[in-house]
C-alpha positions in Angstrom: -26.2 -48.9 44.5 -24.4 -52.1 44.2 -23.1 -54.2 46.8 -19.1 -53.1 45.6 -20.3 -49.7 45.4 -21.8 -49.9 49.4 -18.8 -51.8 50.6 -16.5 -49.0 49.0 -18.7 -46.5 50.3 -18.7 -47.5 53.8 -15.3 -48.5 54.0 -14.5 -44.9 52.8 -16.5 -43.6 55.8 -14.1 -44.4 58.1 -12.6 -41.8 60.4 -9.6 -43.9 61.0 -9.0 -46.8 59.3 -5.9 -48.1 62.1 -8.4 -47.3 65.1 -10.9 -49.8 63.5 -8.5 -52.7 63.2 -7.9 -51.9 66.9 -10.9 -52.3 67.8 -11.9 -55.1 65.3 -8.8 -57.2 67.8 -10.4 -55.7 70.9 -13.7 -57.2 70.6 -12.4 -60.0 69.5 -10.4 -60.7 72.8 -13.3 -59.6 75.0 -16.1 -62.1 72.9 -13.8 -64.5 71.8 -11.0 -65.1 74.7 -9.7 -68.8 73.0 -8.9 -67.0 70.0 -6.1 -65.2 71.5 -3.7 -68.0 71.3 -3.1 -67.5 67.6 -1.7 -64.0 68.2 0.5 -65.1 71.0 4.0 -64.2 69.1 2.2 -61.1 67.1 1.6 -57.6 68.8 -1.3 -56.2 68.4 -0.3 -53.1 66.2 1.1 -55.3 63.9 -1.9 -57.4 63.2 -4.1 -54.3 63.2 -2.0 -53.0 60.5 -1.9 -56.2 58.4 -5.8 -56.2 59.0 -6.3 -52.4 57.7 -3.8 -53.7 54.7 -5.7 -56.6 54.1 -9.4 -54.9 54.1 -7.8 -52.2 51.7 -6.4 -54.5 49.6 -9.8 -56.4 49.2 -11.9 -53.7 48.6 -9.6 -52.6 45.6 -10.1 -55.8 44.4 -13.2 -56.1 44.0 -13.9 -55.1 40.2 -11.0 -58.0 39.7 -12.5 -61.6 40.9 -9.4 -63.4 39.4 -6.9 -60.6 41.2 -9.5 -61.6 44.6 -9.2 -65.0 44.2 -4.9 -64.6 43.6 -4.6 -62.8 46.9 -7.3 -64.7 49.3 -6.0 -68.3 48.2 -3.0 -67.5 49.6 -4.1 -65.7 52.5 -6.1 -68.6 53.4 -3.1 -71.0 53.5 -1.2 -69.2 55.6 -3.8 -68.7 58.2 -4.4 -72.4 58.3 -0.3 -72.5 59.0 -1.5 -69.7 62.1 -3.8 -72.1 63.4 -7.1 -71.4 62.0 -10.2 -73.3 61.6 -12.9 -73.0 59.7 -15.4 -72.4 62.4 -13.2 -69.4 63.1 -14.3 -67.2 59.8 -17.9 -66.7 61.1 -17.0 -65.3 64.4 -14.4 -63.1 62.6 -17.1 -62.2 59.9 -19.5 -61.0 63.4 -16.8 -59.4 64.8 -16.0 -57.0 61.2 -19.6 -56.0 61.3 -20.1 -55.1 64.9 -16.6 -53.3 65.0 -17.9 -51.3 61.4 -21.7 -50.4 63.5 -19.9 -49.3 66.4 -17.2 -47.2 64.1 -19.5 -45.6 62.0 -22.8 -45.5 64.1 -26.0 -43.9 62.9 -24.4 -43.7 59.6 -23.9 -47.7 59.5 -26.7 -49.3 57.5 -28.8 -52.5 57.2 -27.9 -52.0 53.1 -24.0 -51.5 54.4 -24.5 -54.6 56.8 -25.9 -56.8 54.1 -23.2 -55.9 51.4 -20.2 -56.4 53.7 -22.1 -59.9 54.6 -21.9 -60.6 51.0 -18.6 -59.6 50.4 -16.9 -61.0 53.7 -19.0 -64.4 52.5 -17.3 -65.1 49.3 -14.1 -64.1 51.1 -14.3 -66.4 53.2 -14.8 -68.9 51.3 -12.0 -68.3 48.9 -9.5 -68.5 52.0 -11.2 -71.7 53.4 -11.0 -73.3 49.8 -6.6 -72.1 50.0 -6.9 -73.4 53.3 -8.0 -76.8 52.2 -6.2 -77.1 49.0 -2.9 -76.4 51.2 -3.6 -79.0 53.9 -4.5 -81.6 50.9 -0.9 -81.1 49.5 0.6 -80.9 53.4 -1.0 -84.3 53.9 0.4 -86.2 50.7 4.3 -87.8 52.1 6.7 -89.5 50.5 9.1 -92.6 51.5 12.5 -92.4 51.9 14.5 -94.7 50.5 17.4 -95.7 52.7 20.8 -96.7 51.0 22.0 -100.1 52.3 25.1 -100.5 54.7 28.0 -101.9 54.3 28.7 -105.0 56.9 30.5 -108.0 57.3 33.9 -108.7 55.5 33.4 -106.0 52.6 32.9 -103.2 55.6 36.4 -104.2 57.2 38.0 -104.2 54.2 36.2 -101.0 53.2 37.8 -99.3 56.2 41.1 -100.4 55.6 43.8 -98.0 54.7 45.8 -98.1 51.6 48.7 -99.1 53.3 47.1 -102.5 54.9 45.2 -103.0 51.5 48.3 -103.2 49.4 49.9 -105.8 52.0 46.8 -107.5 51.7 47.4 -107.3 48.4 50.9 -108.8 48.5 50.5 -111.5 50.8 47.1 -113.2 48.8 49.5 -113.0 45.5 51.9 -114.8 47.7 50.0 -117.4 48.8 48.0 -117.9 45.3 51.6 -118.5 43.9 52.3 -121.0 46.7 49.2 -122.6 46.1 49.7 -122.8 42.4 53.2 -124.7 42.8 52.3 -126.9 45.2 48.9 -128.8 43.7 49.3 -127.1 39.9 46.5 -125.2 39.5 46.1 -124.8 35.6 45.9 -121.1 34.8 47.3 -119.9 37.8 48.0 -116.6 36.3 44.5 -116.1 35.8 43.2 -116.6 39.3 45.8 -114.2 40.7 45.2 -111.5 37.9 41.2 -112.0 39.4 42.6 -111.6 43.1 44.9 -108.4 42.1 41.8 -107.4 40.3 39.6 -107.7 43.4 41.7 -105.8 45.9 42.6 -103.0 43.1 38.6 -102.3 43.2 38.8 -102.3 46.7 41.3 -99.9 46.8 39.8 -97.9 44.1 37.2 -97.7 46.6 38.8 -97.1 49.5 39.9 -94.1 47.8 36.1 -93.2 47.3 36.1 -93.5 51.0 38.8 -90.9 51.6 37.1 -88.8 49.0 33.6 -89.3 51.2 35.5 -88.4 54.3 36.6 -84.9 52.7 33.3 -84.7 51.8 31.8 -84.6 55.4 34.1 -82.4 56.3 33.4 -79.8 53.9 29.5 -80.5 54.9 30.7 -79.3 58.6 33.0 -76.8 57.5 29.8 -75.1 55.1 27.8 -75.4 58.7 30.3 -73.6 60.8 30.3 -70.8 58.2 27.2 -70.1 57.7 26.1 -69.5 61.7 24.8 -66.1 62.3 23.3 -66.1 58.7 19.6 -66.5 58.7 19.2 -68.4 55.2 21.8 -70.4 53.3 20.9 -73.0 50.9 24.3 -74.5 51.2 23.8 -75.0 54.9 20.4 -76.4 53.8 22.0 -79.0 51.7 24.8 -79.8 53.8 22.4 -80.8 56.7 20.7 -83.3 54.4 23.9 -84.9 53.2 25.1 -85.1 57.0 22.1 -87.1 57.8 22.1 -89.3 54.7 25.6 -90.3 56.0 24.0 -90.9 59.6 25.9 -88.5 60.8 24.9 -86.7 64.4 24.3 -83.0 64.3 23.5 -82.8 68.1 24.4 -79.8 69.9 23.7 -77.2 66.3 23.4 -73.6 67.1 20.4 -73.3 64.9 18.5 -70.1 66.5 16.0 -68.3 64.0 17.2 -70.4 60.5 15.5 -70.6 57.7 15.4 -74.4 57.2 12.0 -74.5 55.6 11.3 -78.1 53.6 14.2 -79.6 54.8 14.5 -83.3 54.7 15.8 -84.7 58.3 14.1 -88.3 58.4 15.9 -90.1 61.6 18.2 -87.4 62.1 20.1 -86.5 65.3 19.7 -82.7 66.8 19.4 -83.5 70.4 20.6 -80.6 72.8 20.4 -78.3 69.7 19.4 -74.6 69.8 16.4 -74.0 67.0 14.8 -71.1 68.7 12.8 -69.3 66.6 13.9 -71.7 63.5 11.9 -72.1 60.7 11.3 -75.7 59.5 7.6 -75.2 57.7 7.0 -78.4 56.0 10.0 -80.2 56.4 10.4 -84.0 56.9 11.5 -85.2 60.1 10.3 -88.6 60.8 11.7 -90.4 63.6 14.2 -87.6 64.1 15.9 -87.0 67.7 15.2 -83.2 69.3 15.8 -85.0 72.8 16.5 -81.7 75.6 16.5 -79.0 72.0 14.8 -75.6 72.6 12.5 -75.6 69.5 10.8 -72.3 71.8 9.0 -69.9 69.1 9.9 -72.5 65.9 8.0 -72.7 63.4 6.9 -76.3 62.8 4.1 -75.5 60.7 2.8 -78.6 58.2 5.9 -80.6 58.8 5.8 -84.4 58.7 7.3 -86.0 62.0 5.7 -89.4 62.6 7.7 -91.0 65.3 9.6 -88.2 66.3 11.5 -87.8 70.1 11.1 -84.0 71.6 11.7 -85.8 74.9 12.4 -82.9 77.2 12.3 -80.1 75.0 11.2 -76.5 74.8 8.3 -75.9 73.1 6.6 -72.7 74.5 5.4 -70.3 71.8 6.6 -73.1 69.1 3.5 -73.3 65.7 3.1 -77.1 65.1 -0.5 -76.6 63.7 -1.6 -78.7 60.9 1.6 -81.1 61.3 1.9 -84.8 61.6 3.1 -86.3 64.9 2.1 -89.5 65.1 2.9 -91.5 67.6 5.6 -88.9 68.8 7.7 -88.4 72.3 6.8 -85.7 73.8 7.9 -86.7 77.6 8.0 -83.6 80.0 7.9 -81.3 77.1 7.3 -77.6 77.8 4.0 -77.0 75.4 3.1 -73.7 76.8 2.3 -71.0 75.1 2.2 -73.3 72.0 -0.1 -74.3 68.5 -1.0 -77.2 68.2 -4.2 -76.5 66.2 -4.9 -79.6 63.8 -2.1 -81.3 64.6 -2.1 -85.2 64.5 -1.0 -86.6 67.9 -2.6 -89.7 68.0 -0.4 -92.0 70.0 1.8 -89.6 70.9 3.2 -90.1 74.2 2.3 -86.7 76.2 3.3 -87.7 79.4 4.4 -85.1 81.9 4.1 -82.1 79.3 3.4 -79.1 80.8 0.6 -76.6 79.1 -1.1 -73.9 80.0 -4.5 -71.7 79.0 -2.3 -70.4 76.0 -1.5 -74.1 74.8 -4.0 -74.0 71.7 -5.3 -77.8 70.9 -8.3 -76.7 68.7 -8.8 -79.2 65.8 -5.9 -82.1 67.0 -6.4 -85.4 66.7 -5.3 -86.9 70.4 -6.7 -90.4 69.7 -4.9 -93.0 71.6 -2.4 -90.6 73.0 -0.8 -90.8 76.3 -1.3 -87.4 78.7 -3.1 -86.5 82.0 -6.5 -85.2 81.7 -5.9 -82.3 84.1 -2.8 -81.2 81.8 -5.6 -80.6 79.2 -7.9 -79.0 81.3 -5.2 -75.9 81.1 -5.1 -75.8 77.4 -8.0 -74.7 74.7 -9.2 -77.2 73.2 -12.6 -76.7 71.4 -12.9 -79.0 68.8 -10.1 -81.2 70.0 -10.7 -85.2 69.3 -9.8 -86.6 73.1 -7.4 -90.1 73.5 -11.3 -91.8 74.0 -11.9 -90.4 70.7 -14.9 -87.9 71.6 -14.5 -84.6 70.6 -14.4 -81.5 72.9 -17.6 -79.2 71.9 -18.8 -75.6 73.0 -20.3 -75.7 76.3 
């Protein structure tokens, strides 16, 4: 017999496929407590069942490597966006086999125990080679450009109204005539058809200016109509034109939006609600969350150098794998929260408050600013400390 024939074989022999996933989480919170973070906003039904749907799914797949390969890749990538590492796959591949010997007992073999070991092997791998291939394409950032601004005389003429622009108008053609007559300027005409010229551009874009204006207003208006709905692309957008127009958007009610791989650099949402928003991979560098509840958001893979969460709610909140560099994270409410291969180096931690649930596995805290007994609260195996050591396995 083959190894796809034991694993289908075995697998087959369960008396109750749900029970086993139980117990596969089970064991894994007795033997392997720090693990437990990643499941923090999941219950454990629900992951039992997406465990019994996954093994099924797997098994089936077997006599298809390229239908294997379609569905692990993925898988892998998003459990790199839950937080995990790479040294988490053997002690999940220990935990399957024990939780299969105790299911099926006597009837468990070595055979069995070698062909799951096979199997759960290339799995493995496949996921881990999703997981990288998603945190190589996380990791590559582009520049904004920023548009210049208007300052000086053009920017008080710009915000002129038409009113005052067409007097302007009037009393430069005056004083070009006056000018004219008095010393005889050859070609007179000409210099005040240039000046007429002139301010009939800038009129033409003070009208541009108007038409901007309306244009802002319609980004607020699409705002306003879309709260209470959970995806709009229109919001989306509308958010992104704000900001290019520096606009503030302090104060949003954002709760549980779907604002995945939105574009925010520098942007103002301080004292905004984004509980339980969605912002996987977006760009926020240098953006302002100062006092925003950002509690159970999904920050996953997002690109933040820079950025001020000054004060803000964090608990529960998925920031694994994302870039913070050099962020403000004074008196920020981190409990509960996954911070799994995050970048923090520089960051200023100061004041934040964690807790054993805080899970700091795989982050970079080189150079950061934070109190040593803060960290002593969180888990952080494999955590690279402000000296730059790394936190190992006692």
């Amino acid at each position: 017999m083959d190894t796809i024939e034991l694993v289908e074989e075995s697998f087959a022999k369960l008396p109750d496929g749900k029970k086993f996933a139980e117990l596969f989480y089970q064991r894994i919170s007795e033997h392997s407590p720090h693990l437990m973070p990643l499941f923090a906003n999941t219950s454990m039904t629900k992951m039992a069942d997406k465990l019994l749907a996954a093994l099924t799914a797997m098994v089936a797949a077997l006599h298809d490597p390229e239908k294997l390969q379609n569905m692990l890749g993925p898988l892998g990538q998003r459990h790199l966006s839950y937080g995990v590492l790479e040294s988490h796959y053997s002690i999940v591949g220990q935990t399957l086999l024990q939780t299969f010997e105790e299911e099926l007992g006597e009837e468990w073999t070595d055979d069995y125990a070698a062909a799951w070991s096979e199997v759960y092997s290339n799995a493995a791998q496949i996921m881990q080679e999703g997981a990288a291939k998603a945190k190589a394409q996380n990791q590559s950032t582009t520049e904004t450009v920023k548009k210049p601004i208007k300052t000086g005389a053009l920017a008080w003429l710009y915000s002129l109204p038409v009113p005052k622009l067409l007097i302007l108008w009037l009393a430069l053609s005056v004083v070009v005539l006056e000018i004219a007559a008095i010393y005889g300027v050859p070609n007179w005409t000409r210099l005040l058809s240039a000046c007429s010229l002139v301010l009939l551009i800038m009129t033409m874009l003070r009208g541009n200016n108007d038409a901007e204006k309306a244009g802002i207003l319609e980004c607020w208006k699409t705002i306003d109509s879309s709260h209470g709905v959970k995806t709009s692309r229109a919001r989306q957008i509308a958010m992104e034109r704000l900001n290019e127009k520096k606009c503030a958007m302090n104060r949003l009610d954002l709760a549980e939006v779907c604002l995945i791989k939105i574009s925010l650099d520098g942007s103002d949402l301080s004292d905004s609600n984004l509980s339980g928003a969605d912002l996987t991979e977006s760009s926020l560098a240098g953006a302002n969350f100062t006092k925003a509840r950002l509690d159970k958001a999904l920050l996953v893979s997002v690109y933040a150098p820079q950025v001020d969460m000054s004060f803000v709610t964090l608990a529960k909140a998925n920031l694994s794998s994302s870039n913070l560099e050099k962020g403000s994270f004074l008196f920020c409410n981190m409990k509960g929260a996954n911070l799994s291969g995050a970048n923090l180096q520089g960051a200023n931690l100061t004041g934040v408050l964690m807790d054993k649930n805080t899970y700091l596995s795989g982050a970079d805290l080189r150079g950061a600013i934070i109190d040593d007994s803060m960290l002593d609260q969180a888990y952080t195996i494999g955590m690279i400390r402000p000296d730059g050591s790394v936190v190992t396995e006692v």
